[in-house]
C-alpha positions in Angstrom: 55.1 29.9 35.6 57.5 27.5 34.3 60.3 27.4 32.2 59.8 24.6 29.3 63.3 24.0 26.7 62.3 23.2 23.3 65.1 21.7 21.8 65.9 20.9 17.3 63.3 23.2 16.2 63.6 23.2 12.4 64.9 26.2 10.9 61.7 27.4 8.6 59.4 27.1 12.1 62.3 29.1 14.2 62.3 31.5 11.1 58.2 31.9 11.0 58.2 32.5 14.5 60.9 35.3 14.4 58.7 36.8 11.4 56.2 36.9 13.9 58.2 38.4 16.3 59.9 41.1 14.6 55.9 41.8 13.6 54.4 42.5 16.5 57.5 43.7 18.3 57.2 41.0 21.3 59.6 38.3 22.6 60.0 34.9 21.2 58.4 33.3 23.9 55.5 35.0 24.4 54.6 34.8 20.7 54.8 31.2 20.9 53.4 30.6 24.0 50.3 33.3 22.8 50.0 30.4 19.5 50.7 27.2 22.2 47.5 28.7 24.4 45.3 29.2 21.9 45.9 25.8 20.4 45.0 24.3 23.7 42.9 26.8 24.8 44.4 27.3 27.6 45.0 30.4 29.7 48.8 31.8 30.0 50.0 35.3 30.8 52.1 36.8 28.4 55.3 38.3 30.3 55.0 41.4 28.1 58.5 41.5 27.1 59.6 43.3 24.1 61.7 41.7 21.6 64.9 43.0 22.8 68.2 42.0 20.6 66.7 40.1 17.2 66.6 36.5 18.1 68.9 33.6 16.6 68.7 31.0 14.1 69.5 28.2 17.0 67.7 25.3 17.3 66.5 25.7 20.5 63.8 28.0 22.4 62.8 28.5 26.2 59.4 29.5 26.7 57.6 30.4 30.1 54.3 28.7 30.5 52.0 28.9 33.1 51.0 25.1 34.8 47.6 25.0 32.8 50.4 25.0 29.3 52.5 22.8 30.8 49.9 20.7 31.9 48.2 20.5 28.6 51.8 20.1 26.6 52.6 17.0 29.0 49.3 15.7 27.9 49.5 16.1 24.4 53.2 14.4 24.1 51.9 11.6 26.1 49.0 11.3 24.1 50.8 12.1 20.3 53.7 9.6 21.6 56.4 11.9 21.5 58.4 14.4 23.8 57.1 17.6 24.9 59.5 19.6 22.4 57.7 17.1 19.8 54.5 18.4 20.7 56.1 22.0 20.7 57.2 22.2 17.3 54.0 19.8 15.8 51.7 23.0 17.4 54.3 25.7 16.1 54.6 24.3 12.3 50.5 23.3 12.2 50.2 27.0 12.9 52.4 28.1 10.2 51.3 25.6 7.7 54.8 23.6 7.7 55.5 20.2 7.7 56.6 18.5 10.7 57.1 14.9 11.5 58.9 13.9 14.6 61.0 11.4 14.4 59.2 9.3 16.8 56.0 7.1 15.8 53.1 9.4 16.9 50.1 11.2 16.1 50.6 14.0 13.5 48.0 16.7 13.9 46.7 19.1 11.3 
């Protein structure tokens, strides 16, 4: 496992993922990391966590991904031309139906 920093995640896919959150009473990462694995279809352990204290509105999340995520998130950026917190938040907002364009030329996936 492997801590990955996601940094100016929009506010409407920060606010969808807490939805989720407070939903299924589990932490922030391992909602998105559950939505990241199934996207790649990769396996990654979920740390079990519950949500704890409701998560803030910040722009930034830290996830912990096994090496097969981190793996695949690497390859992704590289391969979408933009950073791995790019790739992140294109995954995250695909998922919740949002619009996402990084700022850098890349792929945008649907």
């Amino acid at each position: 496992m492997s801590l990955t920093n996601v940094r100016n995640v929009p506010t409407d896919v920060k606010a969808a993922l807490i939805r989720d959150v407070e939903e299924q009473d589990r932490s922030l990462s391992d909602t998105a990391v559950e939505i990241l694995a199934t996207y790649f279809d990769v396996a990654s352990p979920l740390s079990g966590r519950n949500s704890g204290p409701r998560a803030g509105l910040s722009d930034q999340l830290q996830l912990r991904v096994s090496d097969g995520l981190a793996a695949a998130l690497w390859q992704a950026a590289r391969e979408w031309r933009v950073t791995q917190s790019q790739a992140v938040i294109q995954v995250l907002a695909a998922h919740y139906g949002l619009p996402y364009r990084p700022k850098r030329r890349g792929k945008v996936i649907t």
